[in-house]
C-alpha beads as a LAMMPS data file, in Angstrom:
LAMMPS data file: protein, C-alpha beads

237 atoms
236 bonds

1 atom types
1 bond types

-500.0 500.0 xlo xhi
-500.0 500.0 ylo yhi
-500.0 500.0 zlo zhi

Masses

1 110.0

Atoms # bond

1 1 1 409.980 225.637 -91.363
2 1 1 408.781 222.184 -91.841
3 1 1 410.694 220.987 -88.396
4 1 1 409.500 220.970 -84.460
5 1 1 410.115 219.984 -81.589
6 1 1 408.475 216.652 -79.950
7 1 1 407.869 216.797 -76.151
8 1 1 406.141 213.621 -74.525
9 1 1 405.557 214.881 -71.026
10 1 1 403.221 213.084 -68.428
11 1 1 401.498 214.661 -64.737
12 1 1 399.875 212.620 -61.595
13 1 1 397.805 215.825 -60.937
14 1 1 397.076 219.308 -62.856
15 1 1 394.951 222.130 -62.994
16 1 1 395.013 224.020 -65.975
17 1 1 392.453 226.801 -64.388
18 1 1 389.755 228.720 -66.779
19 1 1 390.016 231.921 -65.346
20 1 1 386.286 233.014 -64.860
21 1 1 386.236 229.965 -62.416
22 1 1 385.762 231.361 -58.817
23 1 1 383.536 228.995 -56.779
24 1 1 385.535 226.076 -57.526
25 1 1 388.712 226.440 -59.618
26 1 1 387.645 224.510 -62.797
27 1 1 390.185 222.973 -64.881
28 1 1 390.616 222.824 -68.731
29 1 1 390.841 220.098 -69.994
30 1 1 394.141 220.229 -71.721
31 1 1 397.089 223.457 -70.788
32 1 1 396.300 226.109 -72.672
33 1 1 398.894 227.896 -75.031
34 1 1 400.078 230.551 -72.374
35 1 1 400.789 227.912 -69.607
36 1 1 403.336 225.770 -72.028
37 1 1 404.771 228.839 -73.582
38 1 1 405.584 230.091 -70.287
39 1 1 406.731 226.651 -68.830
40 1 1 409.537 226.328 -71.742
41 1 1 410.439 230.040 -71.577
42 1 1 410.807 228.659 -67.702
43 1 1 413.161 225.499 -68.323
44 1 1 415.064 227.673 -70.940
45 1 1 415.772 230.495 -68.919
46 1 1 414.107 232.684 -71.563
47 1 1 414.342 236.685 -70.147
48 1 1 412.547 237.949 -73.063
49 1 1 410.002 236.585 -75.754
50 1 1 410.591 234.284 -77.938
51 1 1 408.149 233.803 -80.984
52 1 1 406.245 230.263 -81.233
53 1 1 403.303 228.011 -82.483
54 1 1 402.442 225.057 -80.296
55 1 1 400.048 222.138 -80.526
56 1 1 398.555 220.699 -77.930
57 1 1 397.222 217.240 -77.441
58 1 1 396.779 214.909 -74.756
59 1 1 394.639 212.408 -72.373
60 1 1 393.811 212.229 -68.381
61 1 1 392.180 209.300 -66.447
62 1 1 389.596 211.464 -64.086
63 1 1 388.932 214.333 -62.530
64 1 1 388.576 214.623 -58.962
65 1 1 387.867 217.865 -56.727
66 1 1 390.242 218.376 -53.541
67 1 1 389.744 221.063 -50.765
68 1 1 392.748 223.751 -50.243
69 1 1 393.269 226.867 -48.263
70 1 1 391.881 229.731 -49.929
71 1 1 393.021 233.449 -48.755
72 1 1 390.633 236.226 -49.821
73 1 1 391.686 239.823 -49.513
74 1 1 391.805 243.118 -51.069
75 1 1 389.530 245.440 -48.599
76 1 1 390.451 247.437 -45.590
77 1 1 391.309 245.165 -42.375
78 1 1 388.544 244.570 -39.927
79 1 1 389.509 242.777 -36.448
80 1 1 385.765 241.396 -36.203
81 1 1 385.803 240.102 -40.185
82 1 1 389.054 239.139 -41.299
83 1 1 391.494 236.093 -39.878
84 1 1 394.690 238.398 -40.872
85 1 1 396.330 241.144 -42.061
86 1 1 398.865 242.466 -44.399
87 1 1 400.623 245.522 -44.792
88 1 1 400.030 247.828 -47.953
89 1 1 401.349 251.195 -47.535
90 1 1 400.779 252.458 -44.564
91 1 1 397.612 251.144 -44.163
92 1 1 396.680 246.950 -43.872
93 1 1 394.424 244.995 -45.606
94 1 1 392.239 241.994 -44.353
95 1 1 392.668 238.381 -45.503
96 1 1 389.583 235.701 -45.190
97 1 1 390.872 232.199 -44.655
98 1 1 388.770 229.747 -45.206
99 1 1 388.091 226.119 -47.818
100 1 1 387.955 226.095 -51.047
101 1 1 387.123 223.304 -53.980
102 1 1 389.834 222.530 -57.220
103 1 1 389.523 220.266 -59.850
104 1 1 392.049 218.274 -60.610
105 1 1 392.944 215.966 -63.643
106 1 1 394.753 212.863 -62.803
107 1 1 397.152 210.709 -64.577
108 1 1 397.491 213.212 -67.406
109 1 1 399.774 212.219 -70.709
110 1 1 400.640 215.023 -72.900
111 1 1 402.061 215.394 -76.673
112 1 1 403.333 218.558 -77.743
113 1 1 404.857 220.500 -80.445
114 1 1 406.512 223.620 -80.596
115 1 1 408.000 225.742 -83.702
116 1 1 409.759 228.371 -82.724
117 1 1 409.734 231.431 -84.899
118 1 1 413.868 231.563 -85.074
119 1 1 415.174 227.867 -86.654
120 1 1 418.087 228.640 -83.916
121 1 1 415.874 228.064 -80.898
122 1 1 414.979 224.309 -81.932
123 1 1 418.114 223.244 -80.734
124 1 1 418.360 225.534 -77.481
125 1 1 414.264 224.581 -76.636
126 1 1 415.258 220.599 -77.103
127 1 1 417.967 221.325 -74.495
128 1 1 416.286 223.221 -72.747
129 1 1 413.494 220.786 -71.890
130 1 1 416.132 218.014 -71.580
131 1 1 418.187 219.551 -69.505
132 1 1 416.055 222.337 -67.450
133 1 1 417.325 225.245 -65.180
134 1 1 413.932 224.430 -62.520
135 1 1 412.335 221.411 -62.398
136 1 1 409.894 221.742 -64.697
137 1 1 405.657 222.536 -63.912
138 1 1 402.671 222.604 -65.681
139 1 1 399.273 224.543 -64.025
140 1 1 400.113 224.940 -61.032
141 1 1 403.319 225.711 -59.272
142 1 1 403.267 222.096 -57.575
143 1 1 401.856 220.601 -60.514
144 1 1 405.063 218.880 -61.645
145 1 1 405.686 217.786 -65.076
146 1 1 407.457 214.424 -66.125
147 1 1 409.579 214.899 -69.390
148 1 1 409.162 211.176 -70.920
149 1 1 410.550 212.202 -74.862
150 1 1 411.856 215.415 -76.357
151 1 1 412.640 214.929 -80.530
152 1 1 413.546 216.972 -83.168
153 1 1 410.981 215.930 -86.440
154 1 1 409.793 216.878 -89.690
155 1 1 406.268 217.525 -90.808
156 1 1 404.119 216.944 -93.432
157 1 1 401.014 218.384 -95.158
158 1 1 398.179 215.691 -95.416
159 1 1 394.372 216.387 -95.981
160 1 1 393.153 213.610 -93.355
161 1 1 394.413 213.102 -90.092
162 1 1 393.235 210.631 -87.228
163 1 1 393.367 212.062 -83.804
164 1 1 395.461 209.197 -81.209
165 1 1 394.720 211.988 -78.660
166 1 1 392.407 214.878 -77.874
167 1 1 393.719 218.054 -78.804
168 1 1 393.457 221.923 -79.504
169 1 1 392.268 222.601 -83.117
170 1 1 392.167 226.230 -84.020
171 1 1 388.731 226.940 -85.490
172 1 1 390.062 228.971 -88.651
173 1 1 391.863 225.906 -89.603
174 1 1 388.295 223.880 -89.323
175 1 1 385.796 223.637 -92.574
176 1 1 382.751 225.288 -91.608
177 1 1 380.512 222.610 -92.109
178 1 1 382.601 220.134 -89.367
179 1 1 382.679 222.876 -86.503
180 1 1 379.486 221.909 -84.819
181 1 1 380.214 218.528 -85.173
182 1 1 382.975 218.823 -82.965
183 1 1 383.867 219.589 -79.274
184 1 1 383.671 222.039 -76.645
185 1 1 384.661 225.122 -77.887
186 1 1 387.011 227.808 -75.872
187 1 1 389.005 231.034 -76.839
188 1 1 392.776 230.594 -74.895
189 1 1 395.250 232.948 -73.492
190 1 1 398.862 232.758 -76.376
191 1 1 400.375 235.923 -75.457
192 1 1 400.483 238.992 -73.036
193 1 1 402.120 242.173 -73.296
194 1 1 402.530 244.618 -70.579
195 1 1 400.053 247.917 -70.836
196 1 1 402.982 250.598 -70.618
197 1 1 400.600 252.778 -68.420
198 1 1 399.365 250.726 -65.645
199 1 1 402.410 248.079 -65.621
200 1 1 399.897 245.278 -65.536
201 1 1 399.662 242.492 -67.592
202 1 1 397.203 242.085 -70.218
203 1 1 396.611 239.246 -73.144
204 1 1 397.538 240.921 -77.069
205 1 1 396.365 237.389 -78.356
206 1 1 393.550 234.698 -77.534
207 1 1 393.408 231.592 -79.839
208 1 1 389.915 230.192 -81.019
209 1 1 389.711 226.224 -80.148
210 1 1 387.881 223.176 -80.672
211 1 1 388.454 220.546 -78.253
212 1 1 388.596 217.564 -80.616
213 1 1 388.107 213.859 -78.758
214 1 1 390.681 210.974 -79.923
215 1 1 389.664 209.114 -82.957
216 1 1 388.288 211.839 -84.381
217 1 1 389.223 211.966 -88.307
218 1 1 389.835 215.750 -89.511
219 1 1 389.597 216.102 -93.280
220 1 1 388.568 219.042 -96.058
221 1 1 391.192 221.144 -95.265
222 1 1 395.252 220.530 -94.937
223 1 1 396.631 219.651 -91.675
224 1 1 400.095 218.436 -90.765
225 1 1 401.420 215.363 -89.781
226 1 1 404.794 213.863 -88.621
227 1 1 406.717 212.653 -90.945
228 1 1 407.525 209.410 -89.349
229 1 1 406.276 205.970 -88.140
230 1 1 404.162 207.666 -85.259
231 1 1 402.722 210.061 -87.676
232 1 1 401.150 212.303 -85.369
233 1 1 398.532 214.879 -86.555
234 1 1 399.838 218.816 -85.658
235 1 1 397.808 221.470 -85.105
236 1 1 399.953 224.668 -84.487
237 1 1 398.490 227.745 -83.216

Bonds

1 1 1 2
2 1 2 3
3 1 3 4
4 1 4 5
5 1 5 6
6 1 6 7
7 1 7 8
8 1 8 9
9 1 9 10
10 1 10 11
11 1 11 12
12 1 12 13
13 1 13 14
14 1 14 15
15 1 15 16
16 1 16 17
17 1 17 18
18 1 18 19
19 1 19 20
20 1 20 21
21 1 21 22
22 1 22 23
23 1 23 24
24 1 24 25
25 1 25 26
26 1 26 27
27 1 27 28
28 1 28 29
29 1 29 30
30 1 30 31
31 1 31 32
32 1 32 33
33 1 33 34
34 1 34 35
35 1 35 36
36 1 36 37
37 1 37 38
38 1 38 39
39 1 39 40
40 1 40 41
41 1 41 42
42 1 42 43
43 1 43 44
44 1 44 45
45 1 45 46
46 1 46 47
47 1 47 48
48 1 48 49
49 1 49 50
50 1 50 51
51 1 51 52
52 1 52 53
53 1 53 54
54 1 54 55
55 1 55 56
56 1 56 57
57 1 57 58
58 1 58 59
59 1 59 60
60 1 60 61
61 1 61 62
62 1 62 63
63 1 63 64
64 1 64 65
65 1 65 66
66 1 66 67
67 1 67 68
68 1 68 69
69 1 69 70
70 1 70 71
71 1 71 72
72 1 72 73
73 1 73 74
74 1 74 75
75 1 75 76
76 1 76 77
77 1 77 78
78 1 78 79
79 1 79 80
80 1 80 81
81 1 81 82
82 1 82 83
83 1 83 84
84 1 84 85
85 1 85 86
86 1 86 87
87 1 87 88
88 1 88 89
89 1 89 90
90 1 90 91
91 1 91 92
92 1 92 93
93 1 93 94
94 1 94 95
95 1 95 96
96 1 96 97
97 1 97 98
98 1 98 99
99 1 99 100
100 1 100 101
101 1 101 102
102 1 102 103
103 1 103 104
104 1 104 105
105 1 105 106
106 1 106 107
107 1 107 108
108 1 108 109
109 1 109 110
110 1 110 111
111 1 111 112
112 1 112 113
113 1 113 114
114 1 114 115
115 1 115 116
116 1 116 117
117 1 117 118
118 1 118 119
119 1 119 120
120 1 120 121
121 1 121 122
122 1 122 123
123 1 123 124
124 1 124 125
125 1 125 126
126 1 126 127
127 1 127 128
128 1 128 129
129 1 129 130
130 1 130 131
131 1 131 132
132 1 132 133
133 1 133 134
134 1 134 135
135 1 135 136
136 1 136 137
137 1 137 138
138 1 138 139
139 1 139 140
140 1 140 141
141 1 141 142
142 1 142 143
143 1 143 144
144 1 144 145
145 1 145 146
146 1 146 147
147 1 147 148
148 1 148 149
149 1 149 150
150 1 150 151
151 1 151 152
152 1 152 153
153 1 153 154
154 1 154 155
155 1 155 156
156 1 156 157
157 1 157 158
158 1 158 159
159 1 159 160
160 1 160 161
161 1 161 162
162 1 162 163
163 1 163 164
164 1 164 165
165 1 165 166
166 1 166 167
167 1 167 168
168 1 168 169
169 1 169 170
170 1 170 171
171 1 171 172
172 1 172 173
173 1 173 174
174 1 174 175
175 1 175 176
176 1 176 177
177 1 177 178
178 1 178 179
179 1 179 180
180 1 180 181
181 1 181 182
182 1 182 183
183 1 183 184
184 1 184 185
185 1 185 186
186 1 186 187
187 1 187 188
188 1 188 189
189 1 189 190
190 1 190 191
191 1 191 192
192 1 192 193
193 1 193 194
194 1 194 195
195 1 195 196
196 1 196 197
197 1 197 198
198 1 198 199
199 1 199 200
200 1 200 201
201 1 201 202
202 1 202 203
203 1 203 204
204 1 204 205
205 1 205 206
206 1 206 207
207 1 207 208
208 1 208 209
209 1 209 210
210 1 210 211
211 1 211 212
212 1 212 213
213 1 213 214
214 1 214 215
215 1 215 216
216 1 216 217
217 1 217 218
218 1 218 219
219 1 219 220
220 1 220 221
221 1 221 222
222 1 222 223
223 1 223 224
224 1 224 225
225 1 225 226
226 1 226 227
227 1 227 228
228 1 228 229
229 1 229 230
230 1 230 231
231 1 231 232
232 1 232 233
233 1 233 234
234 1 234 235
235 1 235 236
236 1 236 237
């Protein structure tokens, strides 16, 4: 399907957390595949999974680090260690209160496409993001999202693209001989399934990234572009 969806979204502050980040809540710096996927299954009202690639580009002014209240628990309540308590079972466990550190981009501007698997769900995700169900939020749950532009468009093949933004580049799509010429590399969340044993969550797919900087021209290899006067590069995944 040679058609996606356009979404021109913008944020005054985000944090797309890297989840081995403890100490201070580090932030990508771009969402990551699983944080948009979920955010239009969100807007859509989505109750079950629907099937899609998504490229992600995008720009931020700074990054800043803020204080918050951090709650630490998980081990058997203690009057003389612990702030709180909380019931589980019929036993409690403690909570630590205390400061922590996040990073947070600022005046973030964001271009995204999305394919859906099903042609049918163009039309329902357009709507969807134009007309959503809860006010849309990327990162964090008070990390509100702006939608500027939502399009329907056509794509093209091309063998050269100019970046206008940085973006997510899937390695596999990379020739071999431009991958350590480019950016920071990271391996991001797509999808989770639920482990029919333990009930928990766990990720069935990770997606291997470069993060490309703007004006960065990708050739050897075939990329897509919009087929129109903006002629955006695309880099599904």
């Amino acid at each position: 399907m040679r058609k996606v969806i356009r979404l021109e979204c913008s944020q005054q502050l985000a944090n797309y957390r890297k989840p081995t980040s403890f100490q201070i809540k580090e932030s990508y710096p771009l969402p990551p595949y699983s944080t948009v996927i979920g955010m239009i299954h969100t807007v859509c009202g989505f109750t079950e999974y629907h099937a899609m690639d998504i490229s992600i580009q995008g720009k931020y002014h700074s990054a800043i680090s803020e204080m918050y209240t951090k709650y630490a628990f998980g081990i058997a309540y203690d009057k003389d260690r612990h702030q709180a308590a909380v019931k589980n079972g019929d036993k409690q466990d403690g909570i630590n209160i205390g400061p922590g550190n996040i990073e947070l981009l600022t005046d973030i501007k964001l271009l995204i496409h999305i394919r859906p698997e099903k042609e049918e769900d163009l039309e329902t995700i357009k709507q969807g993001l134009l007309n959503p169900i809860v006010y849309p939020a990327l990162g964090r749950h008070e990390d509100l999202l702006s939608i500027d532009d939502v399009d329907i468009v056509e794509m093209k093949e091309s063998n050269r693209v100019e970046l206008k933004y940085d973006a997510y580049v899937p390695i596999e799509g990379i020739h071999a001989k431009m991958i350590q010429k480019l950016g920071s590399k990271y391996r991001l969340n797509k999808i989770f399934g639920v482990n029919p044993n333990t009930g928990l969550r766990q990720w069935i797919e990770k997606i291997e990234v470069s993060h490309v900087a703007k004006d960065t021209v990708l050739a050897r290899g075939t990329w897509y572009m919009e087929n129109s006067k903006a002629a955006d590069g695309i880099f599904l995944a």
